[in-house]
C-alpha positions as CSV (number, residue, x, y, z in Angstrom):
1,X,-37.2,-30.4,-3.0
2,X,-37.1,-28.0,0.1
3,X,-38.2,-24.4,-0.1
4,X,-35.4,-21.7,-0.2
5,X,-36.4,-19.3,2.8
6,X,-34.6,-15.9,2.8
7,X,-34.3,-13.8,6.1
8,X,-34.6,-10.3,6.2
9,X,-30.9,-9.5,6.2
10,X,-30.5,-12.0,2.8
11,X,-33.6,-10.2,1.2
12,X,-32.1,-6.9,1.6
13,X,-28.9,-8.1,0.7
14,X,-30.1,-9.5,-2.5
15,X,-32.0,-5.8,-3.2
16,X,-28.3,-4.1,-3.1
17,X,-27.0,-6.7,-5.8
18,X,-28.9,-5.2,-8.7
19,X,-27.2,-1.7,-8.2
20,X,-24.1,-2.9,-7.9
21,X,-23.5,-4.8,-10.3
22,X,-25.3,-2.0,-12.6
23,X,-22.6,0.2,-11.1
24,X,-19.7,-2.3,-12.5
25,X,-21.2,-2.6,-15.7
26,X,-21.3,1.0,-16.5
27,X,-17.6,1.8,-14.9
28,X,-16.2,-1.3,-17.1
29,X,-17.9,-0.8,-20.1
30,X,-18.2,3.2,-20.3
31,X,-14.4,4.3,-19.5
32,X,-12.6,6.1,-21.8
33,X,-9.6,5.2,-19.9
34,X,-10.0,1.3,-18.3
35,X,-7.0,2.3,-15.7
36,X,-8.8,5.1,-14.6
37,X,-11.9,3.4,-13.4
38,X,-9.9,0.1,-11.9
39,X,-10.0,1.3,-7.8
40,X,-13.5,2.3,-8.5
41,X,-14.0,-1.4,-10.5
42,X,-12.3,-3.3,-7.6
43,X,-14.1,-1.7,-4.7
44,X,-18.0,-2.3,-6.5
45,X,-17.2,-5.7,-7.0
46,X,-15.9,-5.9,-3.5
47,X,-18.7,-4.3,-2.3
48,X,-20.7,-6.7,-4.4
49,X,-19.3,-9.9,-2.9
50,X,-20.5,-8.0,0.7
51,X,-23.9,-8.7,-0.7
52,X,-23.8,-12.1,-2.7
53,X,-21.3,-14.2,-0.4
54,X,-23.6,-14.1,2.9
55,X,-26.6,-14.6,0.7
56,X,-24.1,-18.1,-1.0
57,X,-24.5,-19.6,2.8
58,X,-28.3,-20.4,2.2
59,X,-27.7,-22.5,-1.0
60,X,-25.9,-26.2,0.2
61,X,-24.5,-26.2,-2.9
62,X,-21.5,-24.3,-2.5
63,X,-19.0,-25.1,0.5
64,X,-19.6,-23.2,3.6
65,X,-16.1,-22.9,5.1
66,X,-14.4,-21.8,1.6
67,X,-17.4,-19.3,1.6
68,X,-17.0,-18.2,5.3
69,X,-13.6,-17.5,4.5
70,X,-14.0,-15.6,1.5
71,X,-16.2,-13.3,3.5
72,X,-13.7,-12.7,6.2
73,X,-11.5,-11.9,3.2
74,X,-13.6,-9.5,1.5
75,X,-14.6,-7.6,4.9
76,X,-11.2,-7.0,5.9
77,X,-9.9,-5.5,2.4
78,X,-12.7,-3.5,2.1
79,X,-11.5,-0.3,4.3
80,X,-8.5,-0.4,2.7
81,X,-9.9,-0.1,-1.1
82,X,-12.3,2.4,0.7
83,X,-8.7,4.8,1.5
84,X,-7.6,3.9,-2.3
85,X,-11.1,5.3,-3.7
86,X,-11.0,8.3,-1.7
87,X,-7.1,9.0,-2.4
88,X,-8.4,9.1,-6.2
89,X,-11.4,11.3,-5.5
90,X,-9.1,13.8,-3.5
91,X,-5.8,13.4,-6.1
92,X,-8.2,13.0,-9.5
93,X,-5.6,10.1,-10.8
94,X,-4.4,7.0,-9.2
95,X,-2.8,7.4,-5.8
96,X,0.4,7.7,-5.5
97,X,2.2,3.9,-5.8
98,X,3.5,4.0,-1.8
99,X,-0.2,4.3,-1.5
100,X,-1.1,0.6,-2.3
101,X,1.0,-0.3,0.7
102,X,-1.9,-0.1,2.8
103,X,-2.8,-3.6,1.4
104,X,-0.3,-4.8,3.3
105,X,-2.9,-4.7,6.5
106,X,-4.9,-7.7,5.4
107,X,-2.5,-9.7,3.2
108,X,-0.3,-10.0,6.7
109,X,-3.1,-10.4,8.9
110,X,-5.5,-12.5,7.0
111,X,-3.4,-14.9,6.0
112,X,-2.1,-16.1,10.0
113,X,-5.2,-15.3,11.2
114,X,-7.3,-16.8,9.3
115,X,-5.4,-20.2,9.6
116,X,-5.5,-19.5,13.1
117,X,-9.2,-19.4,13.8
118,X,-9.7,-22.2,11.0
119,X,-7.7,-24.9,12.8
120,X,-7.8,-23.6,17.2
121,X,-10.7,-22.6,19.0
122,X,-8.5,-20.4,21.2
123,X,-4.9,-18.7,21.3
124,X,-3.1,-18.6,24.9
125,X,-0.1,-16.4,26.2
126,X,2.1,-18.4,28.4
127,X,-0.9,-20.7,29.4
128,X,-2.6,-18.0,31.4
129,X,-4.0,-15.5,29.5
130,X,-6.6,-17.3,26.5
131,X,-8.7,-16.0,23.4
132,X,-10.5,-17.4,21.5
133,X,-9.3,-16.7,17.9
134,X,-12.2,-15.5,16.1
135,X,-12.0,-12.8,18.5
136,X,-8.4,-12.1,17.7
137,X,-10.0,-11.9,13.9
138,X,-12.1,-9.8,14.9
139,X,-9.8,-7.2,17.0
140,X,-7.4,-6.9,13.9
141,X,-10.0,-5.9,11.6
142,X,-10.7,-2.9,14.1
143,X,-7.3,-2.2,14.2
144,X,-6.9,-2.1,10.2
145,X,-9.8,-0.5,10.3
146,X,-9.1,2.1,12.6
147,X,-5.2,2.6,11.1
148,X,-7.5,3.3,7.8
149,X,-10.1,6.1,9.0
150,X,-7.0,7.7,10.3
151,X,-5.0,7.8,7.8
152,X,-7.9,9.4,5.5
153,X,-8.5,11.9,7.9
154,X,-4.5,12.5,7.4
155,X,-5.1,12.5,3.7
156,X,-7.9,14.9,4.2
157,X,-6.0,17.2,6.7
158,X,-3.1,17.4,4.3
159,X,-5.0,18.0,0.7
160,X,-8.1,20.6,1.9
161,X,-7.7,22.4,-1.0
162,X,-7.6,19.5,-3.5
163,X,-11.0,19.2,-4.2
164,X,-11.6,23.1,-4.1
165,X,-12.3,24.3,-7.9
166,X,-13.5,20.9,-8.9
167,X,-16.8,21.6,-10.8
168,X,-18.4,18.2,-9.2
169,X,-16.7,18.9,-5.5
170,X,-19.8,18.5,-3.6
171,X,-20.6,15.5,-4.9
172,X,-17.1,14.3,-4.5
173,X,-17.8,15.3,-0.6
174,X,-20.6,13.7,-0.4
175,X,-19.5,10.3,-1.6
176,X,-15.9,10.3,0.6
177,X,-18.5,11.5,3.8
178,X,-20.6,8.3,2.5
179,X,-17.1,6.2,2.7
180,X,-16.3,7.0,5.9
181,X,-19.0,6.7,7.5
182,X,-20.0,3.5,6.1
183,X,-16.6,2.0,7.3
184,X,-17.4,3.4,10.4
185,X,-20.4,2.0,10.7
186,X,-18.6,-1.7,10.1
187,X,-15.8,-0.9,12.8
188,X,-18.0,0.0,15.5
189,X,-20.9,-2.6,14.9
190,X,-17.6,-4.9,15.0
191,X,-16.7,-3.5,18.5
192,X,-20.3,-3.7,20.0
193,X,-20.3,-7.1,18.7
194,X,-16.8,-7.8,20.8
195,X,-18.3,-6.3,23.8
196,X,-21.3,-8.4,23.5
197,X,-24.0,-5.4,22.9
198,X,-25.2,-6.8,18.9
199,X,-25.4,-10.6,18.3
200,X,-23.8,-11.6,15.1
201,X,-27.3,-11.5,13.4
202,X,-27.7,-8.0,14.7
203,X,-24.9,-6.7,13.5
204,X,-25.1,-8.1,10.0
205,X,-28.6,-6.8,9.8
206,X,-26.9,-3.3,10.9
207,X,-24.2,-3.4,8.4
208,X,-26.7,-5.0,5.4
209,X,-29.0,-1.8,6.0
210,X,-26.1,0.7,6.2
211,X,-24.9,-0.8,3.1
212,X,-27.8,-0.9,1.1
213,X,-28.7,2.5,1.9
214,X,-24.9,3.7,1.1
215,X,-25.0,2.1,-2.6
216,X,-28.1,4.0,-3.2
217,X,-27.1,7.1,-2.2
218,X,-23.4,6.1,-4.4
219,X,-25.8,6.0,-7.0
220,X,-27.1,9.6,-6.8
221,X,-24.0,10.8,-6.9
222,X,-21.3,8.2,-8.7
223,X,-22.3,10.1,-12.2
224,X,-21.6,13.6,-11.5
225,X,-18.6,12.1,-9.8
226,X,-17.1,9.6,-12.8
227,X,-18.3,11.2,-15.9
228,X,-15.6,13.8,-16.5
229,X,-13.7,10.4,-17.4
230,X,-16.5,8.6,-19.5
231,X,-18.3,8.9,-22.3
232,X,-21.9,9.9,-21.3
233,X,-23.0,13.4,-21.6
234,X,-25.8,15.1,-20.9
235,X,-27.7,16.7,-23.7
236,X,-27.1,20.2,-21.4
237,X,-23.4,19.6,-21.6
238,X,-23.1,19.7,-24.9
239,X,-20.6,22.1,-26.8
240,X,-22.6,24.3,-30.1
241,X,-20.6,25.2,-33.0
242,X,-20.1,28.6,-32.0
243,X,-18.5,26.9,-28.4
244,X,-16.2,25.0,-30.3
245,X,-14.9,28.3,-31.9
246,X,-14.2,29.5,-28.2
247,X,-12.1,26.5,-27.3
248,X,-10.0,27.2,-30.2
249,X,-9.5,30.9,-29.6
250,X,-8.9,29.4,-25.6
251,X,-5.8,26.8,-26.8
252,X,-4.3,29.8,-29.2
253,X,-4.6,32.2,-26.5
254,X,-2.7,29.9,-24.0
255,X,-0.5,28.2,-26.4
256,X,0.7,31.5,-28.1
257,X,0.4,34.4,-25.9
258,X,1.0,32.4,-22.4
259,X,-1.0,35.1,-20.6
260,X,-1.3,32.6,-17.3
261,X,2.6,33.2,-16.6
262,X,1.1,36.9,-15.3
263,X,0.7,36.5,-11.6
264,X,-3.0,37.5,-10.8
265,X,-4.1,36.2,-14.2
266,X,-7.8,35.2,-13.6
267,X,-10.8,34.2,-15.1
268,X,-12.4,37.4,-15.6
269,X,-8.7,38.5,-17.7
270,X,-9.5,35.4,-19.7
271,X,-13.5,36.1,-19.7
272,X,-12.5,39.7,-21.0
273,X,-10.2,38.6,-23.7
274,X,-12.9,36.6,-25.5
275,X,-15.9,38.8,-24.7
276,X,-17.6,35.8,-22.4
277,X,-19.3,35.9,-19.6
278,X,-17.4,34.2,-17.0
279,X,-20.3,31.5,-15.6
280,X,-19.9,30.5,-19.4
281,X,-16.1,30.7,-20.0
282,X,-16.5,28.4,-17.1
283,X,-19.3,25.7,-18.5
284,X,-16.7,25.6,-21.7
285,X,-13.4,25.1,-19.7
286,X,-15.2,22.7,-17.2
287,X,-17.2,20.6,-20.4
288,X,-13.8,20.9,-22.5
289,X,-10.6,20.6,-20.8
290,X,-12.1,18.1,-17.4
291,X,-11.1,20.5,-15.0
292,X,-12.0,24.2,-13.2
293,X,-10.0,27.7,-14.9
294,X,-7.4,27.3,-12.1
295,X,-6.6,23.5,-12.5
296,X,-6.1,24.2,-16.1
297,X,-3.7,27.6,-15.5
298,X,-1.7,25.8,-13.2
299,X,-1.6,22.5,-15.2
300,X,0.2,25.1,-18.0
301,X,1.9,26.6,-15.2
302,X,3.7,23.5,-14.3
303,X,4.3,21.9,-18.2
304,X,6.0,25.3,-18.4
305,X,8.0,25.1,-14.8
306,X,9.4,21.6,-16.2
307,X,10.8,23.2,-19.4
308,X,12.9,25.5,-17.5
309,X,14.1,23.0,-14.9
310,X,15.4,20.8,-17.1
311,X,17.7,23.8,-18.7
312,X,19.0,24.3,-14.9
313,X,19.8,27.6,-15.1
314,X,17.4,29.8,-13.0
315,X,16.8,29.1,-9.7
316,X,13.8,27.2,-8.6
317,X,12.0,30.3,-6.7
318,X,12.8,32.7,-10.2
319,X,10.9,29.8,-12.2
320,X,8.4,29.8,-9.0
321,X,7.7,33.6,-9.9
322,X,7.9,33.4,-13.9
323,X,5.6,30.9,-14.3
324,X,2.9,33.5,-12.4
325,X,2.9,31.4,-8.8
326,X,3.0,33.8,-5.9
327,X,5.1,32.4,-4.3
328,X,7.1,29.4,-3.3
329,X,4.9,27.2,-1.1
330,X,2.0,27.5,-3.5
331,X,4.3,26.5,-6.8
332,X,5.7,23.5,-4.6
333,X,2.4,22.7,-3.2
334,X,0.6,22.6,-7.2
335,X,4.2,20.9,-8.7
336,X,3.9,18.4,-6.1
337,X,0.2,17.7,-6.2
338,X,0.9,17.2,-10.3
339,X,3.9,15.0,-10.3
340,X,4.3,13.5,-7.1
341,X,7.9,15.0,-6.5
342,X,9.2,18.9,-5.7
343,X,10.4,20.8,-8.1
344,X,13.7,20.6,-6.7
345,X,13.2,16.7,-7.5
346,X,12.4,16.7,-10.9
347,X,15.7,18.8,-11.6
348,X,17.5,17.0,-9.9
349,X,16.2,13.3,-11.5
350,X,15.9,15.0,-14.6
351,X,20.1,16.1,-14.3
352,X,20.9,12.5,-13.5
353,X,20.0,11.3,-16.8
C-alpha cells in the first residue's frame, strides 16, 4: 500500500475543512428560520468544496476529470453566491428575486465552456487567430468575476445607509470587506496566472492561504453577524423580569398611542416616556425586537403607510408626512427598502385586486 503524501497547499486546505463545516453545522442546525440562513448555507458549503475537491485529486479513488470539473464548477459560482451573501447582509432578508439572476453568469458560461476545454485543446477565429480553451475558461471567470465586484460596489453605492443603525454593523463591514477582497484575491491571482507571473501551483497556494485565513477571520465575526436570527444568546443578552415589563409598556406605547407618526420622534422621547436611560432603551429594543430604535419606528411607520394606501384617498406625500417621514425621498427610500416596490406601487397593485 503506498503512502498518502499531502503538499503544503492540500495540508492547509485540509486545516480550513474543520471550520467550515463547523460553520454549516451551526447555520443548519441553529436557525430559527431555515430560509433565512440558506445563501449563507449554500455559500459555506461552496466554500467547503474550495477546500475538499483539490484535496479529492490525491486519492485515485475518485475520478479525476469528473473532479476537475466539479472544481471549475464550484470556483466560478462562487463570486456570484459571494454578491447574494452580501445583498443579504446589506438588505437583512433575501435579496430581492431579480437578484438570483446573476446565476445566470456561470450556468451560460460553464456549461459551453466547459465542454469546450473538455473535448479541444484550442478554439480558432477564422483559422488565424487560436486559443487555447482553458484559457478562454479562464478569461470568463475574470469577466463574471469582474461583472460581480462591480455590481457590489453598485449595491454598496446605492444602499450606504442600509447598514447604518444596525447594532452588529461593524461586523457586518467587516465580513462584506472580507468578501470582496477574498474574490479579489481569486480574480487577480487568475489574471497573473493568464499572464504567466504565478504557475498554477502558485496560485492555488495563494488562493488556499487567502482562503484559509478568510474563514478564520468569518469565524470572528459570523456570530455577532447571524445571531439576531438564531437561537444562541449570550448570558449578557439576556432580558430580567423587570426588562420584560419594559417591552410590554414599549408594544402598548406604540400599538396604542402611535407616538412614532410625530415627525422628530426619537429615542430619547421614547427613553423619556419610560424613565430609561437611552444606551438601555437601546440594549432592550436591539435584544427584543432584532433591530436598532429607527428600524423599528419606521418598520411601524410603513405597516401604518400601507393601511392608508390601500383606502386611496390621501395622497401619497400627505401619507408621506402623517406617518412622521420628513419628507418624500426618505418615506420612498424606507417603503422601498421594506417592500421592494414604491409606495405609489403598492397602491396601485393593491387597487388592481
Amino acid at each position: 500500500m503506498e503512502n498518502l503524501v499531502l503538499s503544503t497547499t492540500e495540508l492547509t486546505q485540509l486545516a480550513a475543512l474543520g471550520p467550515c463545516i463547523f460553520l454549516v453545522i451551526y447555520l443548519l442546525f441553529s436557525a430559527r428560520d431555515l430560509s433565512l440562513a440558506l445563501i449563507p448555507i449554500i455559500y459555506f458549503l461552496s466554500l467547503t468544496a474550495t477546500f475538499l475537491l483539490p484535496i479529492m485529486l490525491s486519492f485515485p479513488q475518485f475520478p479525476e476529470k469528473i473532479i476537475e470539473k466539479l472544481i471549475i464548477v464550484n470556483e466560478h459560482t462562487l463570486p456570484e453566491l459571494s454578491f447574494l451573501l452580501i445583498a443579504q447582509l446589506i438588505f437583512r432578508r433575501h435579496p430581492p428575486i431579480y437578484f438570483w439572476a446573476i446565476l445566470i453568469l456561470p450556468i451560460l458560461g460553464e456549461g459551453p465552456l466547459l465542454y469546450l476545454s473538455s473535448n479541444y485543446d484550442s478554439a480558432c477565429l477564422a483559422s488565424v487567430i487560436c486559443t487555447k480553451t482553458s484559457d478562454i475558461l479562464k478569461l470568463y471567470h475574470i469577466f463574471a468575476g469582474s461583472m460581480v465586484f462591480l455590481l457590489i460596489t453598485v449595491i454598496l453605492a446605492k444602499n450606504p445607509r442600509n447598514l447604518n443603525g444596525q447594532p452588529e454593523r461593524l461586523h457586518k463591514y467587516w465580513l462584506i470587506i472580507m468578501l470582496i477582497v477574498y474574490n479579489l484575491v481569486i480574480i487577480s491571482s487568475s489574471v497573473m496566472n493568464m499572464m504567466g507571473r504565478l504557475n498554477s501551483d502558485e496560485m492555488n497556494f495563494i488562493r488556499t492561504m487567502v482562503g484559509v485565513t478568510f474563514v478564520y477571520l468569518v469565524l470572528s465575526s459570523v456570530f455577532r453577524v447571524f445571531h439576531r436570527n438564531f437561537r444562541i444568546v449570550t448570558p449578557a443578552e439576556m432580558l430580567s423580569d423587570k426588562d420584560i415589563m419594559i417591552v410590554n409598556k414599549i408594544n402598548v406605547i406604540l400599538d396604542e398611542k402611535r407616538p412614532y407618526l410625530n415627525q422628530g420622534f426619537n429615542r430619547g422621547d421614547l427613553s423619556d416616556m419610560l424613565g430609561l436611560t437611552e444606551q438601555h432603551l437601546s440594549r432592550i429594543i436591539n435584544h427584543s425586537f432584532g433591530k436598532s430604535f429607527t428600524d423599528l419606528m419606521n418598520q411601524k411607520r410603513i405597516s401604518y403607510a400601507k393601511r392608508l394606501l390601500q383606502e386611496n384617498k390621501l395622497s401619497v406625500t400627505d401619507i408621506a408626512f402623517m406617518c412622521g417621514f420628513n419628507s418624500i425621498a426618505t418615506f420612498n427610500r424606507v417603503f422601498k427598502a421594506s417592500t421592494d416596490i414604491t409606495p405609489r406601487e403598492f397602491r396601485n397593485k393593491h387597487l388592481q385586486h
